[in-house]
N, CA, C and O atoms as a DFTB+ gen file, in Angstrom:
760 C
 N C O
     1  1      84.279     133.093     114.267
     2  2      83.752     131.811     113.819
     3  2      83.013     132.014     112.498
     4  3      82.308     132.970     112.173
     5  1      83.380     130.705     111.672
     6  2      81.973     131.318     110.223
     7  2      81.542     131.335     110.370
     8  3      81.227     130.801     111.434
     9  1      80.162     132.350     109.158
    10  2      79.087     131.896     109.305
    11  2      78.263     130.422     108.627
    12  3      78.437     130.016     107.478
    13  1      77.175     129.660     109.863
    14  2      77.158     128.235     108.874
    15  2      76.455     128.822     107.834
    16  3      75.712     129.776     108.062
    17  1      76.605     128.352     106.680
    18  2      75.315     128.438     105.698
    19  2      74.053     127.306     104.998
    20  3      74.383     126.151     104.730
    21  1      73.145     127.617     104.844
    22  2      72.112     126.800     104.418
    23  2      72.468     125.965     102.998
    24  3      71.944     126.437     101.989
    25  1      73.096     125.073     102.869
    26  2      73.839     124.825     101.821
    27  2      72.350     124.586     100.291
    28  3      72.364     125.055      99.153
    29  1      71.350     123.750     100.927
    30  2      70.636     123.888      99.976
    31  2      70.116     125.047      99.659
    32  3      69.640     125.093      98.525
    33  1      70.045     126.114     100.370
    34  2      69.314     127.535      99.756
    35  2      71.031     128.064      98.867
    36  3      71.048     128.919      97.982
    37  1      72.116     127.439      99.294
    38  2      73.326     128.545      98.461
    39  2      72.950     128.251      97.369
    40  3      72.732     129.137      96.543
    41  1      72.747     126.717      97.026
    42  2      72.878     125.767      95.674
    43  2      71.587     126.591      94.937
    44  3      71.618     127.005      93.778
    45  1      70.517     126.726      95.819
    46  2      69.222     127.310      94.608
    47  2      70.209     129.099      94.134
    48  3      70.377     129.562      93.006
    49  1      70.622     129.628      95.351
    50  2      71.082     130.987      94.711
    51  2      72.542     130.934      94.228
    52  3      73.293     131.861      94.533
    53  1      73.026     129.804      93.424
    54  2      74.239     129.817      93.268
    55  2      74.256     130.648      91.776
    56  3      73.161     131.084      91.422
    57  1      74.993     130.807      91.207
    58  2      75.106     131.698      90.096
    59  2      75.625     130.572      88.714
    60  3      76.502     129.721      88.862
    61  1      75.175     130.711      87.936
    62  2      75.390     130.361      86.166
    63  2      77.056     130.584      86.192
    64  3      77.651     131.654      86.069
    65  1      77.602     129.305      86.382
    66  2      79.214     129.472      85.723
    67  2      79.528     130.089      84.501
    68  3      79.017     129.822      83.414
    69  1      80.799     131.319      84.843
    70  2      81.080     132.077      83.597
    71  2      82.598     132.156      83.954
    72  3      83.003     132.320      85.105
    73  1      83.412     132.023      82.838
    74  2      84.712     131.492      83.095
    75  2      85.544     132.358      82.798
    76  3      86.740     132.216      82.542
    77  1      84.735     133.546      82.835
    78  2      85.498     135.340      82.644
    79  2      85.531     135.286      83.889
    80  3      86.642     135.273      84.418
    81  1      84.236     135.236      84.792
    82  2      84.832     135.545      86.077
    83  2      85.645     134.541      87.190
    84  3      85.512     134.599      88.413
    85  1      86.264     133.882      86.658
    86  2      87.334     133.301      87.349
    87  2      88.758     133.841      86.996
    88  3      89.179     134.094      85.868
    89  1      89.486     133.982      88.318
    90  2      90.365     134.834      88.158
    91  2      91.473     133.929      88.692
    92  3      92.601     134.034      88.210
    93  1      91.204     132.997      89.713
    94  2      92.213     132.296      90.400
    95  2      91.510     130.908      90.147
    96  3      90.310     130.646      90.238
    97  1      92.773     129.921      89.737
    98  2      92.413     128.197      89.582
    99  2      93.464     127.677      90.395
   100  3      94.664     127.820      90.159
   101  1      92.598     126.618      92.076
   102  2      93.857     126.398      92.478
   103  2      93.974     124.469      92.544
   104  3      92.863     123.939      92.571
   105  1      94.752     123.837      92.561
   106  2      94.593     122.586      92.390
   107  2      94.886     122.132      93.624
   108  3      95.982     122.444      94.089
   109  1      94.112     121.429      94.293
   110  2      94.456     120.206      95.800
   111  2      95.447     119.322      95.635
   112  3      95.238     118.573      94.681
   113  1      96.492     119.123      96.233
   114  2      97.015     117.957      95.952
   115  2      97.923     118.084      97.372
   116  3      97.659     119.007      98.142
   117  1      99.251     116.907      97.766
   118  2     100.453     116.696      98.299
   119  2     101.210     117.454      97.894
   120  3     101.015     117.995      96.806
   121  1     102.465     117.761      98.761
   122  2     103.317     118.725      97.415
   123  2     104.247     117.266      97.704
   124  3     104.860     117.030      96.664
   125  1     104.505     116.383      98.597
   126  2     105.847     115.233      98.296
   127  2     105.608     114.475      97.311
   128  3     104.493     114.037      97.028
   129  1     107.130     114.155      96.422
   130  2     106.428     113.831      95.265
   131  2     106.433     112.072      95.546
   132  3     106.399     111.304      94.585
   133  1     106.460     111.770      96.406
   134  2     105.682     110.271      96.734
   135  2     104.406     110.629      96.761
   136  3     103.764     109.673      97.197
   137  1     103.664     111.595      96.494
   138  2     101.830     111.388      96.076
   139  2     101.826     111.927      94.937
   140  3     100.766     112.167      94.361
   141  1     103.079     112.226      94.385
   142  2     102.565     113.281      93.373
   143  2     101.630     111.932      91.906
   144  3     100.653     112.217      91.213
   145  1     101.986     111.319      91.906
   146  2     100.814     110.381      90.783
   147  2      99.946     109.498      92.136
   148  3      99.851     108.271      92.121
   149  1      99.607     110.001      92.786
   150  2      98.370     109.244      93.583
   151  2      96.570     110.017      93.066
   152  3      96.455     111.157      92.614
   153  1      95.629     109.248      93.246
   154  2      94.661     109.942      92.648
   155  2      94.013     111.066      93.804
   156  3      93.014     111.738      93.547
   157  1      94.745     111.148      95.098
   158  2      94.436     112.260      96.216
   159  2      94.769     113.560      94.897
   160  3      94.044     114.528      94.665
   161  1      95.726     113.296      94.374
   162  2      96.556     114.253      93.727
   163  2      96.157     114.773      91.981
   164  3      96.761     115.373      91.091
   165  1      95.066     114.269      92.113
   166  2      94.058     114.907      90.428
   167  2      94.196     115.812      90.331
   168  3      94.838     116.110      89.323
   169  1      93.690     117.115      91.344
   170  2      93.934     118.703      91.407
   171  2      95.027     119.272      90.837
   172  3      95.186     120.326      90.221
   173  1      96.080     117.990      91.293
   174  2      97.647     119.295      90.753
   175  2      97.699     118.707      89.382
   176  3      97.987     119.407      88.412
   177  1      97.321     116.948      89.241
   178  2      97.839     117.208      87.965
   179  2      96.730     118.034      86.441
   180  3      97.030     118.405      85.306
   181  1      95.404     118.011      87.248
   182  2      94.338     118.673      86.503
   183  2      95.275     119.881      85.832
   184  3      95.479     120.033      84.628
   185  1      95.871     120.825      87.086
   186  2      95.951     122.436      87.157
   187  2      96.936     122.150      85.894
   188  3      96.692     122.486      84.735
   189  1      98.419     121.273      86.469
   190  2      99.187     121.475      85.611
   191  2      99.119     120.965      84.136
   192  3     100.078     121.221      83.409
   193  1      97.937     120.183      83.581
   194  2      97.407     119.877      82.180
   195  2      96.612     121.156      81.696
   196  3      96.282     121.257      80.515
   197  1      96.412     121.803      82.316
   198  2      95.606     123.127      81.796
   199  2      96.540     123.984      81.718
   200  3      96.251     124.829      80.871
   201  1      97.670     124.194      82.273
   202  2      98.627     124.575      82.098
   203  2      99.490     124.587      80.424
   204  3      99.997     125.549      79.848
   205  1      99.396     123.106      79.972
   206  2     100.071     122.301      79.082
   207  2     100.301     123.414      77.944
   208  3     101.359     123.840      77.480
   209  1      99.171     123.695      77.690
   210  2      98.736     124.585      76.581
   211  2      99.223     126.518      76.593
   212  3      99.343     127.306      75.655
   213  1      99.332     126.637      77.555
   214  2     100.192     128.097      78.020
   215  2     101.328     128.081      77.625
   216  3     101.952     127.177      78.180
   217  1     102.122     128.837      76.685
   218  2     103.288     128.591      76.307
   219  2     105.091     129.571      77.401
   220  3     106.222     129.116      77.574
   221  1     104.449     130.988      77.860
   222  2     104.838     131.612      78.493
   223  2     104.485     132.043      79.599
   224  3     104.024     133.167      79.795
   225  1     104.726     130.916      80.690
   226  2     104.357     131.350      82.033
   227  2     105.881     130.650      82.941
   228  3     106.582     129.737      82.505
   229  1     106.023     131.160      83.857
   230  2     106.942     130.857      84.984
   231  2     106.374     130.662      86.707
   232  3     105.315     131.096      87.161
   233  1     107.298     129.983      87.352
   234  2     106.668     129.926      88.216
   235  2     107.310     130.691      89.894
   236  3     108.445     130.701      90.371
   237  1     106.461     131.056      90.230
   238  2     106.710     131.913      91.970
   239  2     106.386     131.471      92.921
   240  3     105.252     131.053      93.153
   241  1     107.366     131.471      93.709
   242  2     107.311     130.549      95.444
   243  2     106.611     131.781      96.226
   244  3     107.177     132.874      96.219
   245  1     105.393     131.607      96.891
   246  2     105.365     132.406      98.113
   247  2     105.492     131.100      99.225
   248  3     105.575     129.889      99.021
   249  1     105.471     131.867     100.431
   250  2     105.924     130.674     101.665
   251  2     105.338     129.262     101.487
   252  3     106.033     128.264     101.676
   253  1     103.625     129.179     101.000
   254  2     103.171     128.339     101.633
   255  2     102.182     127.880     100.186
   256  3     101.399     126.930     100.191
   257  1     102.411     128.717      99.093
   258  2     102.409     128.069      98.003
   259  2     103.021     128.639      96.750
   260  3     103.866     129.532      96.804
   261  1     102.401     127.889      95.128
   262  2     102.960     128.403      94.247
   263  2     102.233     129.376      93.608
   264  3     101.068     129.585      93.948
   265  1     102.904     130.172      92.487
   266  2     102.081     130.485      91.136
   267  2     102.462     130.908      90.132
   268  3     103.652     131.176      89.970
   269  1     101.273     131.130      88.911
   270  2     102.039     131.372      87.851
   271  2     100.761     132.155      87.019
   272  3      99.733     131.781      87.586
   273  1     100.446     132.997      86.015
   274  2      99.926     133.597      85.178
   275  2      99.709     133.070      83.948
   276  3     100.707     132.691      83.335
   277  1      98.544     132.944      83.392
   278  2      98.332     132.281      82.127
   279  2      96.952     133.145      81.838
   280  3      95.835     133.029      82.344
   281  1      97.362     133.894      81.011
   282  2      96.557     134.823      80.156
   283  2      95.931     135.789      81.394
   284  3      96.746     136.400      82.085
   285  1      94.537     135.925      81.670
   286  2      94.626     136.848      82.517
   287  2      93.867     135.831      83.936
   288  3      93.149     136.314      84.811
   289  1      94.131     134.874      83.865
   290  2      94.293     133.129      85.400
   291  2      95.282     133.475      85.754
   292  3      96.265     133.786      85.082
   293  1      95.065     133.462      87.493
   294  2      96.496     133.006      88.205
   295  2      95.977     131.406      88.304
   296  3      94.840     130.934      88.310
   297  1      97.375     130.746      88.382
   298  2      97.390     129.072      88.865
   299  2      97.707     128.857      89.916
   300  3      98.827     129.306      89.671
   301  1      97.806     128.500      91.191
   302  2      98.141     128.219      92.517
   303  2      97.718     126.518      92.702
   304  3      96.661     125.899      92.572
   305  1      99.307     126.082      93.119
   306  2      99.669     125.133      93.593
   307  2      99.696     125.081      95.950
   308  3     100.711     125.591      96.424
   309  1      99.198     124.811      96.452
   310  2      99.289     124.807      97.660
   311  2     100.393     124.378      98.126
   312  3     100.430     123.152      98.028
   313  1     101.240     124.775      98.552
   314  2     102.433     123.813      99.254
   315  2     102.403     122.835     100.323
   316  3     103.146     121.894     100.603
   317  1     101.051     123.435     100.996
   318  2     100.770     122.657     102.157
   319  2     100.104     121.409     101.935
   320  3      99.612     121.068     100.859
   321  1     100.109     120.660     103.121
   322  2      99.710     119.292     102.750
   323  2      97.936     119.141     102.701
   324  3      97.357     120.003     103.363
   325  1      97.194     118.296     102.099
   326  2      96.039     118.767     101.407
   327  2      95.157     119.017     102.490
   328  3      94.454     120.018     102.354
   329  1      94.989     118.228     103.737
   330  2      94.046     119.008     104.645
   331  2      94.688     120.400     105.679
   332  3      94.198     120.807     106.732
   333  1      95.506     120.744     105.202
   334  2      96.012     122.066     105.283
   335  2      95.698     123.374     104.210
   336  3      96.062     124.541     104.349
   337  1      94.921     122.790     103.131
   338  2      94.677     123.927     102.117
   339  2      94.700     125.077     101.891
   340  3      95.423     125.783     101.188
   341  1      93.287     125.387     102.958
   342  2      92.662     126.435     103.570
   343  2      93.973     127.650     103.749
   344  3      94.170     128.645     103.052
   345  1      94.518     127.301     104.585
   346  2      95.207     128.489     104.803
   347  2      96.623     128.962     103.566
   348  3      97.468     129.792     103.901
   349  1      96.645     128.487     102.604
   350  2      97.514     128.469     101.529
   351  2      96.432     128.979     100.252
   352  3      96.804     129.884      99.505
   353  1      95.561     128.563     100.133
   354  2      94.451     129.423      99.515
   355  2      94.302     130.877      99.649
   356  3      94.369     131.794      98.830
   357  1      93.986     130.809     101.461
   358  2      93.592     132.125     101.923
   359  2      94.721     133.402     101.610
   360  3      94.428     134.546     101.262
   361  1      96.253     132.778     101.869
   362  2      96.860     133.395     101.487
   363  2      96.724     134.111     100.278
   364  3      96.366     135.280     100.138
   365  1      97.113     133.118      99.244
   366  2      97.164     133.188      97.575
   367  2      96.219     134.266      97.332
   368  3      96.650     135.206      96.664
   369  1      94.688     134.333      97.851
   370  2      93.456     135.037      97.363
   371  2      93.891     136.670      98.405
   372  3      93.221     137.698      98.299
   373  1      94.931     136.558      99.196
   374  2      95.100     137.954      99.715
   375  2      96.092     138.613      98.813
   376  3      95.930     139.656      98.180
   377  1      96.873     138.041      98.842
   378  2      98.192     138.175      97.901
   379  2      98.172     138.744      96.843
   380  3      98.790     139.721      96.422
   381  1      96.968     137.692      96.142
   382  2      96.780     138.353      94.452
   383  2      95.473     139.259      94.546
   384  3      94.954     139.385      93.436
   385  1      95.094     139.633      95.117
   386  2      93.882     140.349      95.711
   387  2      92.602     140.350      94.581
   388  3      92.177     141.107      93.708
   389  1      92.246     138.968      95.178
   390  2      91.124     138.041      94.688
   391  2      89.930     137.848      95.370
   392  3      90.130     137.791      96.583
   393  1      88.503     137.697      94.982
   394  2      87.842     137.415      96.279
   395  2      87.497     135.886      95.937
   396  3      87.579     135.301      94.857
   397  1      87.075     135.411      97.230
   398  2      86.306     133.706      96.616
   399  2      85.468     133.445      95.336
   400  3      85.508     132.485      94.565
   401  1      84.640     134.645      95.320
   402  2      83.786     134.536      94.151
   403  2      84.247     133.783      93.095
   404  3      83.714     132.809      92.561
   405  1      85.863     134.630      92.711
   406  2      86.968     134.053      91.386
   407  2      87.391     133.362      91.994
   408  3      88.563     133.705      92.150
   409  1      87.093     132.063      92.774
   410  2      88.821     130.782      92.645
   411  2      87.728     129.931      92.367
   412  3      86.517     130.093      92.517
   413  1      88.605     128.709      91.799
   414  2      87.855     127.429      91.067
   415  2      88.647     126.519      91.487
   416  3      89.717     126.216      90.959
   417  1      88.121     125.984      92.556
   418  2      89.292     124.226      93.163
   419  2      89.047     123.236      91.837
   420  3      88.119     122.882      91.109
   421  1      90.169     123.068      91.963
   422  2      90.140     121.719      91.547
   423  2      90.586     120.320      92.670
   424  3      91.525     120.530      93.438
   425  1      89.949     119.063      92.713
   426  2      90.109     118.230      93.709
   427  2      89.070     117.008      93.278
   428  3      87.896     117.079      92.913
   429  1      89.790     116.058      93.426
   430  2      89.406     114.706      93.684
   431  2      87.979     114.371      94.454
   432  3      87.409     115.204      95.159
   433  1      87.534     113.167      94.242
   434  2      86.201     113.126      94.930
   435  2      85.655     111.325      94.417
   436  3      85.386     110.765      93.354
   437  1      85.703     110.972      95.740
   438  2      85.724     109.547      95.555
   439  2      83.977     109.545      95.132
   440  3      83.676     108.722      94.268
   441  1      82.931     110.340      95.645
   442  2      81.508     109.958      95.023
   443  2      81.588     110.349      93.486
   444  3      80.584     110.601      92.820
   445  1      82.523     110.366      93.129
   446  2      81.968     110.736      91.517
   447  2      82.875     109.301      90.678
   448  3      83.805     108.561      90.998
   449  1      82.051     109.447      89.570
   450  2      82.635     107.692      88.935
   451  2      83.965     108.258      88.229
   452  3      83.885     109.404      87.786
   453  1      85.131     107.595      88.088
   454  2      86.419     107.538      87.613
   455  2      85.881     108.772      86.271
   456  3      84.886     108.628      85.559
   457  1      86.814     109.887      86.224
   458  2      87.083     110.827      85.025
   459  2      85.823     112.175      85.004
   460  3      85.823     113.284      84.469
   461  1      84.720     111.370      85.941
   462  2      83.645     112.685      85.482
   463  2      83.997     113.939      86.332
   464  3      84.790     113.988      87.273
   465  1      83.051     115.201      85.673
   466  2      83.805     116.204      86.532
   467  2      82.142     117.042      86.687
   468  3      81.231     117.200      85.873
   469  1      82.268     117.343      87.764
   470  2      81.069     118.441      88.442
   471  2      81.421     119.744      88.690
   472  3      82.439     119.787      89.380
   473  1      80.994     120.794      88.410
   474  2      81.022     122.173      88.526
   475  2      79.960     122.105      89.969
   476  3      78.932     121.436      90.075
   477  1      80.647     123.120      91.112
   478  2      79.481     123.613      91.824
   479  2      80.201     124.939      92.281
   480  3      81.304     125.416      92.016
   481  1      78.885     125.451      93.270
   482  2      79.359     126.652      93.781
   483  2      78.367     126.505      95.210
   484  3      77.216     126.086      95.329
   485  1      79.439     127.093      96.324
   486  2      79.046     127.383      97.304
   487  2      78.036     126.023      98.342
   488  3      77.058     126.122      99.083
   489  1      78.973     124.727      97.857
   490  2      78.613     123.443      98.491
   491  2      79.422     122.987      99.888
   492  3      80.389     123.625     100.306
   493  1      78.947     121.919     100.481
   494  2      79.729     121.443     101.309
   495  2      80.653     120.959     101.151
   496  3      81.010     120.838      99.979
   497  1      81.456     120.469     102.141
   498  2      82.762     119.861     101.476
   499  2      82.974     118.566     101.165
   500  3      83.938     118.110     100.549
   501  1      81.459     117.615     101.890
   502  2      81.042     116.410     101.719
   503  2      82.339     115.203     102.010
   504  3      82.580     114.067     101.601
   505  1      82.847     115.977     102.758
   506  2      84.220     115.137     104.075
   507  2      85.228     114.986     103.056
   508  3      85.718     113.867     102.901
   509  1      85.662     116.082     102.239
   510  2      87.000     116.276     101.775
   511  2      87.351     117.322     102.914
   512  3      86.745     118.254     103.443
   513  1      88.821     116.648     103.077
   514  2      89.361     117.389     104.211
   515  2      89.641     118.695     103.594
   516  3      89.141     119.727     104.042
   517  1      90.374     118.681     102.647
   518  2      91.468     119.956     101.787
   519  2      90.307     121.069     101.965
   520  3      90.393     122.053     102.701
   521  1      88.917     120.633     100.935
   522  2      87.618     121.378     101.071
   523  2      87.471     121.652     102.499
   524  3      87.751     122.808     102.817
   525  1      87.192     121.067     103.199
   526  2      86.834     121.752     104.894
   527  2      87.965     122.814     105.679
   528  3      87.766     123.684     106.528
   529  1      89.071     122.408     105.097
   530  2      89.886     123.386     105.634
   531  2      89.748     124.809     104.751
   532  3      89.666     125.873     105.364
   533  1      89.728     124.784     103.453
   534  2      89.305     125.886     102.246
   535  2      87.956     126.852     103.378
   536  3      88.135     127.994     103.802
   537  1      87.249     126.373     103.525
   538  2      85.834     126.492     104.076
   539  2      85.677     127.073     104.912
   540  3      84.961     128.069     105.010
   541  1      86.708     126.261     106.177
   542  2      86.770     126.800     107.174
   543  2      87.840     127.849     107.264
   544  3      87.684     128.548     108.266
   545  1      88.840     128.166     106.557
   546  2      89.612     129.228     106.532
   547  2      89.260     130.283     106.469
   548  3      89.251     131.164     107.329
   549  1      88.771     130.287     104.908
   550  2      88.145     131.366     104.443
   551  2      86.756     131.738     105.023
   552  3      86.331     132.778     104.519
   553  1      85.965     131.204     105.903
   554  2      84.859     131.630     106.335
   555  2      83.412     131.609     105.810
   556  3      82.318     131.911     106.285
   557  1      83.862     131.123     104.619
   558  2      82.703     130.707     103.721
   559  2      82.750     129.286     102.510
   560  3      83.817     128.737     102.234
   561  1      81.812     128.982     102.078
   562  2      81.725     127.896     100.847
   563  2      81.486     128.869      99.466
   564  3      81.005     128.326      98.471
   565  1      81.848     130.386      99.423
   566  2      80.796     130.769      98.253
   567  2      82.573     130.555      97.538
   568  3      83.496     131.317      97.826
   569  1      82.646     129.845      96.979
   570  2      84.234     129.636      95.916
   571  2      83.156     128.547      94.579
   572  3      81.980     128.202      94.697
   573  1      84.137     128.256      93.395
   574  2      83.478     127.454      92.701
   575  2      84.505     125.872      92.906
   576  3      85.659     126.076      93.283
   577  1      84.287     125.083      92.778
   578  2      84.704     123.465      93.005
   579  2      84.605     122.585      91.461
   580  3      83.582     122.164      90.919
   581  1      85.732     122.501      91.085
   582  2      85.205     121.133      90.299
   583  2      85.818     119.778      90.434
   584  3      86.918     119.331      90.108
   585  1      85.020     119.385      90.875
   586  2      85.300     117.865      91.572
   587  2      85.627     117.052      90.367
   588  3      84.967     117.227      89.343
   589  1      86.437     116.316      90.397
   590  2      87.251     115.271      89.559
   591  2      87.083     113.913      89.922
   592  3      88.022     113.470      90.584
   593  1      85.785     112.801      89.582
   594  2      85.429     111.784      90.100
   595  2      87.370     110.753      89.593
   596  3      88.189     110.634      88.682
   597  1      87.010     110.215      91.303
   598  2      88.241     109.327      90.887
   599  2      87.666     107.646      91.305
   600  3      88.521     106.921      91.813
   601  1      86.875     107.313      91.187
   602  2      86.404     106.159      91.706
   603  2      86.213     104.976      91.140
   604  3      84.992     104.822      91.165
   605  1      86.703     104.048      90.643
   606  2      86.173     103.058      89.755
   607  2      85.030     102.114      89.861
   608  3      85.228     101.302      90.765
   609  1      84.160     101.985      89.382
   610  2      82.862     101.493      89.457
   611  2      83.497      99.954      90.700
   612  3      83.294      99.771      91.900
   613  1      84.064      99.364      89.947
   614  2      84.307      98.424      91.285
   615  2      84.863      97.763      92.255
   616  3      84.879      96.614      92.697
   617  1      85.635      99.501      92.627
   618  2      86.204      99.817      93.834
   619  2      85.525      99.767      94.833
   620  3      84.443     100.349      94.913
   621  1      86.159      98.893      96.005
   622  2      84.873      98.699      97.599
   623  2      85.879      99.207      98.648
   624  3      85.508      99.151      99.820
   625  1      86.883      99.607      98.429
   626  2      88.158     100.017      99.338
   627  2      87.583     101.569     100.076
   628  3      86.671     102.213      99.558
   629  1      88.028     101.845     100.877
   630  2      87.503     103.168     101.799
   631  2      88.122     104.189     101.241
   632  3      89.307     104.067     100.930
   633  1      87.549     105.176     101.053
   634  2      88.373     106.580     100.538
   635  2      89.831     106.864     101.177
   636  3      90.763     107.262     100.478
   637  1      89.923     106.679     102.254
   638  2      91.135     106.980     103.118
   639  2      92.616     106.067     102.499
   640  3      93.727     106.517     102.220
   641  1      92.141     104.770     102.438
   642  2      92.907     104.143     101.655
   643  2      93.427     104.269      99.925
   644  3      94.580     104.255      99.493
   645  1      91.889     104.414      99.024
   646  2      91.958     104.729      97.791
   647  2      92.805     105.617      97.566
   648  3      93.533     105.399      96.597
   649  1      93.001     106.741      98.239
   650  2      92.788     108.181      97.161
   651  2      94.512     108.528      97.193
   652  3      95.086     109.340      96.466
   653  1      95.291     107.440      98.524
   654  2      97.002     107.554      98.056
   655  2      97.461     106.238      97.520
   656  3      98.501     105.611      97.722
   657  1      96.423     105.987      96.793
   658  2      96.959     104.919      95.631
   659  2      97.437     105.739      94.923
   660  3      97.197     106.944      94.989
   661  1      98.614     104.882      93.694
   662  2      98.950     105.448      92.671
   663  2      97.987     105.271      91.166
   664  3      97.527     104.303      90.561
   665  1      97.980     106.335      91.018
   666  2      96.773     106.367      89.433
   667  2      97.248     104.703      88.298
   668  3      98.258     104.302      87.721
   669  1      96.337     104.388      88.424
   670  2      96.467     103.157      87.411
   671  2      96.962     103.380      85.802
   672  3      96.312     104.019      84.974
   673  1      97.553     103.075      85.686
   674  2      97.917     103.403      83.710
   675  2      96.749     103.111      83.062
   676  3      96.757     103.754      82.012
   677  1      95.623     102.384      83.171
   678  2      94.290     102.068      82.601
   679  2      93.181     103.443      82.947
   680  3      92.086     103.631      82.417
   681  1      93.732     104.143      83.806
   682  2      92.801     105.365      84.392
   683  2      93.377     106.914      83.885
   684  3      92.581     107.848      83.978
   685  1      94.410     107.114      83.485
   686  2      94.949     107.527      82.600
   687  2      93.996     108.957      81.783
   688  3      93.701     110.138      81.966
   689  1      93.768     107.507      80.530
   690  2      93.464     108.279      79.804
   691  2      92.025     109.161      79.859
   692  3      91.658     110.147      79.218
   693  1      91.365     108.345      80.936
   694  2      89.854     109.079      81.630
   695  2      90.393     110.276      82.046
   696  3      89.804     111.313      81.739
   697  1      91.599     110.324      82.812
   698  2      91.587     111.759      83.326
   699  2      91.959     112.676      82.651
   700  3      91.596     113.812      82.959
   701  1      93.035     112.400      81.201
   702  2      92.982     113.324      80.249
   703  2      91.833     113.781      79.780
   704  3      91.932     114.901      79.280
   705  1      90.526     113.198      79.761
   706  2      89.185     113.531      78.991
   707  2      88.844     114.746      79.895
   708  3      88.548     115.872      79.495
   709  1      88.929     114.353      81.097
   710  2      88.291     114.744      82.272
   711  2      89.118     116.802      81.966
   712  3      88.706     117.958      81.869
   713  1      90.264     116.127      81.945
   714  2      91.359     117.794      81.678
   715  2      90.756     118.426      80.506
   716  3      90.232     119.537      80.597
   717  1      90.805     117.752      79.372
   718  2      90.161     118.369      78.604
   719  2      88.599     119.012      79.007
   720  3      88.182     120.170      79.004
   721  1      88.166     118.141      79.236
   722  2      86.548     118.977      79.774
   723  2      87.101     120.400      80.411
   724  3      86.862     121.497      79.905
   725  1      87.956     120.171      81.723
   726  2      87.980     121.316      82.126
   727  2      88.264     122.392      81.420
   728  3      87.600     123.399      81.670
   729  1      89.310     122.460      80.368
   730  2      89.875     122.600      79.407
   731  2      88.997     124.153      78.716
   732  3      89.248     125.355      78.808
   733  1      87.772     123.265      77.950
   734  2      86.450     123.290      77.680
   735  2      85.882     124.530      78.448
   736  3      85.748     125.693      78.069
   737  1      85.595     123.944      79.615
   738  2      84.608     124.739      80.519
   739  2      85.374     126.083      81.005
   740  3      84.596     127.010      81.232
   741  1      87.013     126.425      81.249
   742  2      87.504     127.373      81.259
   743  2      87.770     128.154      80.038
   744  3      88.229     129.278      80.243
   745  1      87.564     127.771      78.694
   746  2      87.975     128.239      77.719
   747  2      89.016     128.555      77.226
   748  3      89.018     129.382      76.315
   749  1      90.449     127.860      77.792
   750  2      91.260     127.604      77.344
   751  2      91.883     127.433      76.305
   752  3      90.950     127.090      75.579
   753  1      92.897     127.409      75.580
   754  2      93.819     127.056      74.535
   755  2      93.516     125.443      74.437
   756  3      93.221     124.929      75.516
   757  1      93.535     124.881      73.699
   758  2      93.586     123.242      73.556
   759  2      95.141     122.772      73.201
   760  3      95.406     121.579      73.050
């Protein structure tokens, strides 16, 4: 069984993001591509806009997900469906022999306003399923998260419903900003 952890004491001892030590970036999403433009599905298209800019990379099937190499980042796509994560993660981080410390989710998050993006480390999963399964797989929260607000200020619809909508063409271009930030904060190619 994990161990639980004190989430507000992780957050005081969480560590200063440094984007050398990320080694693995994996994106949440559906793999059917009837979600693939839903906003459940920010994560994959986050991963694969950070991608954009990599000119020589290919991609590799293991059972239960994808990947690919971009400079010295692996990218991992989950194959599994998003509250299945966890164990397609866990894989990926055995595989490429990674510890949590280096992976950086990317994933959707209806409390954050449409396009903004939050860095954390070693948080709850605050009832993202994909996150609780990550969590509970792996046995711990110490991974880094950057949540991708998908919410529009005056949206009153329930998360469950929202998040397999399809992305609005007006919401768009927020989430390109949003890629770019990440962009930014990994130090990426533009």
């Amino acid at each position: 069984m994990p161990e639980k952890r004190n989430t507000k004491t992780d957050r005081a001892r969480a560590p200063a993001f440094n984007p050398e030590k990320i080694l693995l970036v994996a994106g949440l999403g559906n793999p059917d591509p009837e979600f693939a433009a839903t906003y459940h599905n920010i994560g994959t298209r986050a991963l694969e806009s950070l991608l954009a800019s990599s000119e020589h990379y290919e991609w590799r099937t293991k059972n239960d997900f994808r990947y690919t190499k971009a400079g010295s980042i692996f990218f991992v796509l989950p194959r599994t469906y998003m509250n299945e994560s966890g164990t397609a993660i866990r894989h990926a981080l055995r595989y490429l022999k990674i510890t949590p410390e280096s992976l950086l989710v990317l994933h959707d998050d209806t409390d954050l306003s449409l396009g903004d993006v939050r860095m954390g480390f070693g948080r709850g999963s605050a009832g993202h399923h994909g996150i609780e399964s990550i969590i509970r797989t792996l046995g711990t929260n110490g991974f880094w998260r950057a949540r991708i607000g998908i919410r529009t200020n005056n949206s009153k619809e329930k998360a469950g419903a929202f998040v397999l909508k399809r992305i609005r063409r007006a919401d768009k271009a927020r989430f390109e900003k949003a890629f770019q930030e990440l962009r930014a904060l990994l130090k990426l190619p533009h």
